[in-house]
N, CA, C and O atoms as a MOPAC input file, in Angstrom:
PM7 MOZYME 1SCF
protein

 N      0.79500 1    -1.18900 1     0.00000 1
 C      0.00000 1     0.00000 1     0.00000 1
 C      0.83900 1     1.25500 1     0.00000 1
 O      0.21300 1     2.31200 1    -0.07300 1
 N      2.15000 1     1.30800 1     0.07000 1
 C      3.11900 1     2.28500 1     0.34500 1
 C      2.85200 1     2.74800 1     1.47600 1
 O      2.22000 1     2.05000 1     2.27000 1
 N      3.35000 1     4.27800 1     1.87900 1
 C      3.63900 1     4.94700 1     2.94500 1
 C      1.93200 1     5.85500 1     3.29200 1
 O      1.38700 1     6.23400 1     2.25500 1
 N      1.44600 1     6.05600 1     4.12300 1
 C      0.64400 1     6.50600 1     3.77400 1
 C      0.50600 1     7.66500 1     5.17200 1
 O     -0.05600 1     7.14400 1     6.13500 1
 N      0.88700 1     8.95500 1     5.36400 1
 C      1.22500 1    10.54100 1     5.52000 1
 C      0.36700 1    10.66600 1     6.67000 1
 O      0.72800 1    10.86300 1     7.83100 1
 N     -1.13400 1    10.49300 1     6.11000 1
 C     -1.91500 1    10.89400 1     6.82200 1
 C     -3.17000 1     9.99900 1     7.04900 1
 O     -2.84100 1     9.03700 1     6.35500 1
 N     -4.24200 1     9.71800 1     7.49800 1
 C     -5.54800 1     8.52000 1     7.28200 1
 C     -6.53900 1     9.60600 1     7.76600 1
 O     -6.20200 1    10.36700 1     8.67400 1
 N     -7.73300 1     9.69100 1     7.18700 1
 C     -8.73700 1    10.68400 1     7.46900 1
 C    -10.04500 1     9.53900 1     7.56600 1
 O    -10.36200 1     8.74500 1     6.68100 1
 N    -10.89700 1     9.76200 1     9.33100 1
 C    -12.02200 1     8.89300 1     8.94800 1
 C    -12.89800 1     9.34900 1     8.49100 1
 O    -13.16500 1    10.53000 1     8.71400 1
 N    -13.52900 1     8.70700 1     7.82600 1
 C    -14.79600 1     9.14500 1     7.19400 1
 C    -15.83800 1     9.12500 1     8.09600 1
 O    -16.57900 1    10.10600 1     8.03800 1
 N    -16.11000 1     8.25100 1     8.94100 1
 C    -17.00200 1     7.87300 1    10.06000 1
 C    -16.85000 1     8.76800 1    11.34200 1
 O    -17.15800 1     8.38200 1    12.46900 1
 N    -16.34800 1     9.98900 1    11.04800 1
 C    -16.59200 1    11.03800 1    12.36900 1
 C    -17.55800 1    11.93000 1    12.15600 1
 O    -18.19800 1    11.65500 1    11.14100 1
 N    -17.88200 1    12.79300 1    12.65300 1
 C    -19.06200 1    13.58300 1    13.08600 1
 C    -18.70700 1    14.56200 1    11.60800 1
 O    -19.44100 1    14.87400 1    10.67000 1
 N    -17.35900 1    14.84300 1    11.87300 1
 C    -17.10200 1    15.95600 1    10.62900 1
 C    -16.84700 1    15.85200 1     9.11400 1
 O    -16.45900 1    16.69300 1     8.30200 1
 N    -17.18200 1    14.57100 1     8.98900 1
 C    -16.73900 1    14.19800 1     7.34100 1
 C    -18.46800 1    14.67600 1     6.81600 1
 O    -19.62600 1    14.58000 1     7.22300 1
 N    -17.81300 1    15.14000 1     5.83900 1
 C    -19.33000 1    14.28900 1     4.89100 1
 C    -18.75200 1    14.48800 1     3.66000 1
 O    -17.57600 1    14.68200 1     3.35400 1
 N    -20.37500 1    14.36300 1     2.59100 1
 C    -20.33300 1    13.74000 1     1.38800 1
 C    -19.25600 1    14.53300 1     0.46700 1
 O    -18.48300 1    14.00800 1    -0.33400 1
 N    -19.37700 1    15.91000 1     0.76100 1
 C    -18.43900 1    16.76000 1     0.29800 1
 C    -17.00200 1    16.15400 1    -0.38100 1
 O    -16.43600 1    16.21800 1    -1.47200 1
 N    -16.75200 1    15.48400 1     1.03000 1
 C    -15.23200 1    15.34000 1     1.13600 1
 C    -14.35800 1    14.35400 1     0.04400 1
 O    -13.15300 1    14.12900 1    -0.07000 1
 N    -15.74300 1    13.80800 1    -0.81500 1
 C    -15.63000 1    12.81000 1    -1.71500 1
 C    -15.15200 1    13.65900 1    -3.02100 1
 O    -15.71100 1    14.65600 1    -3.47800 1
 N    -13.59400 1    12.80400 1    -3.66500 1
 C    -14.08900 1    13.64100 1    -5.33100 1
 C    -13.30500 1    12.47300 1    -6.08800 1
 O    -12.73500 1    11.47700 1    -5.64300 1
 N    -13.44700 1    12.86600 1    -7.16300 1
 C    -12.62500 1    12.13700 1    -8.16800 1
 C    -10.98300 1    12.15800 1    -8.05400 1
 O    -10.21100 1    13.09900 1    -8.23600 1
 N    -10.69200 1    10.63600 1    -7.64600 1
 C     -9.10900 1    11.03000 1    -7.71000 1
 C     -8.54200 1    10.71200 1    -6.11900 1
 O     -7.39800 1    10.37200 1    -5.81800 1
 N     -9.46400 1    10.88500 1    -5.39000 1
 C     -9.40400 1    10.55600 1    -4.38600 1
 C     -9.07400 1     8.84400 1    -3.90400 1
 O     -9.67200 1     7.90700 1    -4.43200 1
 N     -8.01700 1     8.66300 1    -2.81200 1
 C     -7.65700 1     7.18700 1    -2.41900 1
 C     -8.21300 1     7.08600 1    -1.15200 1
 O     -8.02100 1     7.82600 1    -0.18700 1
 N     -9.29100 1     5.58700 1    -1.28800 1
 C     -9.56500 1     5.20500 1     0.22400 1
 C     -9.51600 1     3.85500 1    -0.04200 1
 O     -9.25400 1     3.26700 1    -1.09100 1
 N     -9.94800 1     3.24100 1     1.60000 1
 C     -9.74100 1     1.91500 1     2.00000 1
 C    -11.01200 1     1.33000 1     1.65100 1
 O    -11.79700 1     2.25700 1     1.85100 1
 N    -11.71200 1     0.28700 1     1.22600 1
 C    -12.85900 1     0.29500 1     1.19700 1
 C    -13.00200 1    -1.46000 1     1.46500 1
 O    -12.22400 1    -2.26300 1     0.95100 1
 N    -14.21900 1    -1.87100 1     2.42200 1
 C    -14.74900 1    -3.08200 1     2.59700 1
 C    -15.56300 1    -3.47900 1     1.79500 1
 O    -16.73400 1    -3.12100 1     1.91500 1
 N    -15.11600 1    -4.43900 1     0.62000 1
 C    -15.93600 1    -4.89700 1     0.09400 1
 C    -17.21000 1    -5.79700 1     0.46900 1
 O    -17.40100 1    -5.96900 1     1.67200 1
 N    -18.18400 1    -6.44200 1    -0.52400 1
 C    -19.21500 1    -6.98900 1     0.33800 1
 C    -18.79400 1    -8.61500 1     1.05600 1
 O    -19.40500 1    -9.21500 1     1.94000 1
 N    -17.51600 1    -9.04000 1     0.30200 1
 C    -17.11200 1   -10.00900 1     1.17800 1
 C    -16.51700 1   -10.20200 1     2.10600 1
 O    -16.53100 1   -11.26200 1     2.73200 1
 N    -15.71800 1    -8.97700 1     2.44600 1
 C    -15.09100 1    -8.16000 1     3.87600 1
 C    -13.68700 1    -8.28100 1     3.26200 1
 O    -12.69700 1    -8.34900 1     3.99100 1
 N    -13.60600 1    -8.30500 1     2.00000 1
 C    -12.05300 1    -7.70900 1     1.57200 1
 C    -12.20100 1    -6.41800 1     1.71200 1
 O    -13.16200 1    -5.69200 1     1.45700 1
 N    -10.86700 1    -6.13100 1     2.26400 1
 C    -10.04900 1    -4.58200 1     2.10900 1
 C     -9.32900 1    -4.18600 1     1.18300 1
 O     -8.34100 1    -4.82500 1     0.81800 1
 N     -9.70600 1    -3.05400 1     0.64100 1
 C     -8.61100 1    -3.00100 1    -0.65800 1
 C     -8.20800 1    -1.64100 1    -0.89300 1
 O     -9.17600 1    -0.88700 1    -0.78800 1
 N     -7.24500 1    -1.11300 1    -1.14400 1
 C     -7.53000 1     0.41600 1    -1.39100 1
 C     -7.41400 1     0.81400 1    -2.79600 1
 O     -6.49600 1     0.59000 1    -3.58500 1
 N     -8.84100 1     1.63200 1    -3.01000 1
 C     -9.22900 1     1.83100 1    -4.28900 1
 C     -9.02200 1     3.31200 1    -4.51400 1
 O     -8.52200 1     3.98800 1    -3.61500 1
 N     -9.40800 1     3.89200 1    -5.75500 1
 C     -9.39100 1     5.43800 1    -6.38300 1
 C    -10.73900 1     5.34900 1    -6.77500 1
 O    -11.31700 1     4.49900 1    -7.45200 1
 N    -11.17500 1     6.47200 1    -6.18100 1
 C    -12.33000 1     7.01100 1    -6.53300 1
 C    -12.44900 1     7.16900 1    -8.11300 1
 O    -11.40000 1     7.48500 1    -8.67400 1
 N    -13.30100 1     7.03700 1    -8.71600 1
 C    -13.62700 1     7.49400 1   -10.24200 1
 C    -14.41700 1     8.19700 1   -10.92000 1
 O    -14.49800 1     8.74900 1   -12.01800 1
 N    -15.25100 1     7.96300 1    -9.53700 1
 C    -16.77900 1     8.55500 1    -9.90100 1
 C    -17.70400 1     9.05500 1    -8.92900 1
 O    -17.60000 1     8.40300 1    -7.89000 1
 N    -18.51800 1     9.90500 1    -8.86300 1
 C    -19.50000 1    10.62300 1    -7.49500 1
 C    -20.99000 1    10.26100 1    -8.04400 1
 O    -21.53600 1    11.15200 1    -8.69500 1
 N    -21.59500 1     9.23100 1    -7.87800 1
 C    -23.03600 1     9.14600 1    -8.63100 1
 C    -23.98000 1     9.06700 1    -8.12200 1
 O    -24.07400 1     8.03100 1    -7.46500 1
 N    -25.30200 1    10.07600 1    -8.06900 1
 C    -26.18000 1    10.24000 1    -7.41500 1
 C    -27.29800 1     9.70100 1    -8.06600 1
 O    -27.48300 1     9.75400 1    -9.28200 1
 N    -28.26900 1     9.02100 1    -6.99000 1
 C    -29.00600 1     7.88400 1    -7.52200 1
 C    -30.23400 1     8.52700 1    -7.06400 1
 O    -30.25700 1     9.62700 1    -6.51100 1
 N    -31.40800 1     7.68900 1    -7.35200 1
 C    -32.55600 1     7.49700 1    -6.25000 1
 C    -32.20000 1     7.25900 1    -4.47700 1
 O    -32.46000 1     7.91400 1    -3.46800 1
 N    -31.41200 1     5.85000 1    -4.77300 1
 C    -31.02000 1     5.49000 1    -3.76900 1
 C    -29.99000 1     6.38000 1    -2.67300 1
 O    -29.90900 1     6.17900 1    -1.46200 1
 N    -29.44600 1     7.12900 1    -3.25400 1
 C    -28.25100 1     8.31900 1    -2.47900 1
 C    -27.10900 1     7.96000 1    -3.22900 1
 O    -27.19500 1     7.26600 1    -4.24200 1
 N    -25.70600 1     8.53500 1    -2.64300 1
 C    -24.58400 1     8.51700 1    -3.76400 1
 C    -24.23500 1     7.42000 1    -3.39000 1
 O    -24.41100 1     6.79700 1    -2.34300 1
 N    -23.35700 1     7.06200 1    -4.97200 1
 C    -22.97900 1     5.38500 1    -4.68800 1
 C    -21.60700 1     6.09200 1    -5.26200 1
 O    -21.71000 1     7.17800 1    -5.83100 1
 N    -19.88500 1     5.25200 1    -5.05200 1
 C    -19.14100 1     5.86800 1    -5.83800 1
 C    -18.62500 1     4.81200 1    -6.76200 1
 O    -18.83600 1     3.64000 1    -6.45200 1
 N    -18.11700 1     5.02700 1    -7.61700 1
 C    -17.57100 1     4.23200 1    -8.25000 1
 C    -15.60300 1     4.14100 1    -8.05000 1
 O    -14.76000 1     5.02000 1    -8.23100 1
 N    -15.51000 1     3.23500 1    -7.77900 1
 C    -13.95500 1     2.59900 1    -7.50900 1
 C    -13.26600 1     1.37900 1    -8.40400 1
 O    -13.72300 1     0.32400 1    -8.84200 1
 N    -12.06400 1     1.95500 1    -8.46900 1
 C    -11.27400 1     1.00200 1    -8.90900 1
 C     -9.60300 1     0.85500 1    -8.31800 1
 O     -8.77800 1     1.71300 1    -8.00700 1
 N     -9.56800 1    -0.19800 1    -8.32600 1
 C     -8.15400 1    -1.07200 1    -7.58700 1
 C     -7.76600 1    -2.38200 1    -8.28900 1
 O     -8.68500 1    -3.10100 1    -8.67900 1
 N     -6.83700 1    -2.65900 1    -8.43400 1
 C     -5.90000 1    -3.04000 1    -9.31100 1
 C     -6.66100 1    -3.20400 1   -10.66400 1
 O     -6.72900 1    -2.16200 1   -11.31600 1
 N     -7.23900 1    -4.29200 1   -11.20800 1
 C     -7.96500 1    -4.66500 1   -12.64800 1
 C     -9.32800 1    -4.47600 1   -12.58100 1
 O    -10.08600 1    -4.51400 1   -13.55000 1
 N     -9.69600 1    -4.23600 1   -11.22800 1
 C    -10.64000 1    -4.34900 1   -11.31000 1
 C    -11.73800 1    -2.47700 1   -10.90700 1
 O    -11.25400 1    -1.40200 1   -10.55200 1
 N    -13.24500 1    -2.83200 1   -11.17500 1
 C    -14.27400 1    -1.64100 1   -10.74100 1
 C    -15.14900 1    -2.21200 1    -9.72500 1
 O    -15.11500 1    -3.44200 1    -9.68000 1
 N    -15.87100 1    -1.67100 1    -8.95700 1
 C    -16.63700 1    -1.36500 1    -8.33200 1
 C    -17.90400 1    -0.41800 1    -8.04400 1
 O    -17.41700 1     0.71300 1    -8.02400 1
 N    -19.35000 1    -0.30900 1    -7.79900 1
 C    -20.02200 1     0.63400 1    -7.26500 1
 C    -20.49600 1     0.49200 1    -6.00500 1
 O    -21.33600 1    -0.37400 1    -5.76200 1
 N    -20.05800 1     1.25200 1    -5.13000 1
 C    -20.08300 1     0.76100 1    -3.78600 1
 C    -20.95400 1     1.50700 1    -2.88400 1
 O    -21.20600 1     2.57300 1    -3.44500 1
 N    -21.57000 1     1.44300 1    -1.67500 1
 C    -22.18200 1     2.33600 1    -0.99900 1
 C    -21.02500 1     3.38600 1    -0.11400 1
 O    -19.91100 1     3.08700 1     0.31500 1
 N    -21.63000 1     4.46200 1    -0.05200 1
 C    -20.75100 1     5.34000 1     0.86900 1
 C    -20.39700 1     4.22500 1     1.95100 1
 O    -19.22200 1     3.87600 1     1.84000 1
 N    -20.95500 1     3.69600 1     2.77300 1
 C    -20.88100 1     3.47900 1     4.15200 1
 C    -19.95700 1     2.34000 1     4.00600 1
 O    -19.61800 1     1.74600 1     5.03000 1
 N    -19.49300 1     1.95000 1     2.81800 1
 C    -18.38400 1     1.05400 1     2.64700 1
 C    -16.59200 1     1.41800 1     2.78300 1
 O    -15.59300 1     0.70700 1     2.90000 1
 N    -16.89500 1     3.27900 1     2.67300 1
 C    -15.49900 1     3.35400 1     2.63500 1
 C    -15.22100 1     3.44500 1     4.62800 1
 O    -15.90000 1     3.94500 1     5.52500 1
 N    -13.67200 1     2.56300 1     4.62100 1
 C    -13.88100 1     2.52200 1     5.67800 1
 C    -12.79600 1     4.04000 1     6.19800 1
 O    -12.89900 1     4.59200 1     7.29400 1
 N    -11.97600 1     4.38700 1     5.27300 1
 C    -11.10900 1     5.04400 1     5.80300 1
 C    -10.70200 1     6.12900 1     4.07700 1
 O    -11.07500 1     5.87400 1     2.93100 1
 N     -9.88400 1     7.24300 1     4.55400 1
 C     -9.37400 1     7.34300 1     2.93300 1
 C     -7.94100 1     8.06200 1     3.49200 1
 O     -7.45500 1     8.53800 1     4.51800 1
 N     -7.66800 1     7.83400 1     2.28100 1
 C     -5.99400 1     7.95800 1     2.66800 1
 C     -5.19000 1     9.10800 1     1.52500 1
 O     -5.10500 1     9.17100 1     0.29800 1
 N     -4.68200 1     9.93200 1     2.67100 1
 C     -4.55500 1    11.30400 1     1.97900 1
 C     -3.07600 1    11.65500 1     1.50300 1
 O     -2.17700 1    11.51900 1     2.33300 1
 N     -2.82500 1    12.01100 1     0.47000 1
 C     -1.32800 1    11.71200 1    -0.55300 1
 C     -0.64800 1    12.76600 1    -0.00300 1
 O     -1.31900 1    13.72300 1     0.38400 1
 N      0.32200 1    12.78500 1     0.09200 1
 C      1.39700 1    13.66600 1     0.30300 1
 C      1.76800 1    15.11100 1    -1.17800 1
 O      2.69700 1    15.90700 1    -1.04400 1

């Protein structure tokens, strides 16, 4: 995962949806309880609320917010 500077939770009082953008690196629990850290790609607002879209190594994802567990902020 390399070095990683700083870790920002998402799950405190002071995050919100804002804090999400394209380009952005977080940790995210998939639905089988893999961890992986992905890049944001996408901000997509649904019926359902925003879902984002991620990708990590070959692969994509559309995930629920409440999946990212952490994001990890670049130097």
């Amino acid at each position: 995962m390399g070095s990683r500077a700083d870790v920002l939770d998402f799950r405190s009082p002071g995050a919100q949806m804002k804090d999400y953008k394209v380009g952005d690196h977080v940790m995210v629990k998939l639905s089988a309880g893999r961890l992986v850290e992905a890049e944001i790609k996408a901000v997509i607002n649904t019926t359902d609320g925003v879902r984002l879209q991620v990708s990590f190594g070959e692969e994509t994802a559309r995930i629920y917010v409440w999946q990212v567990v952490e994001r990890i902020k670049e130097d």
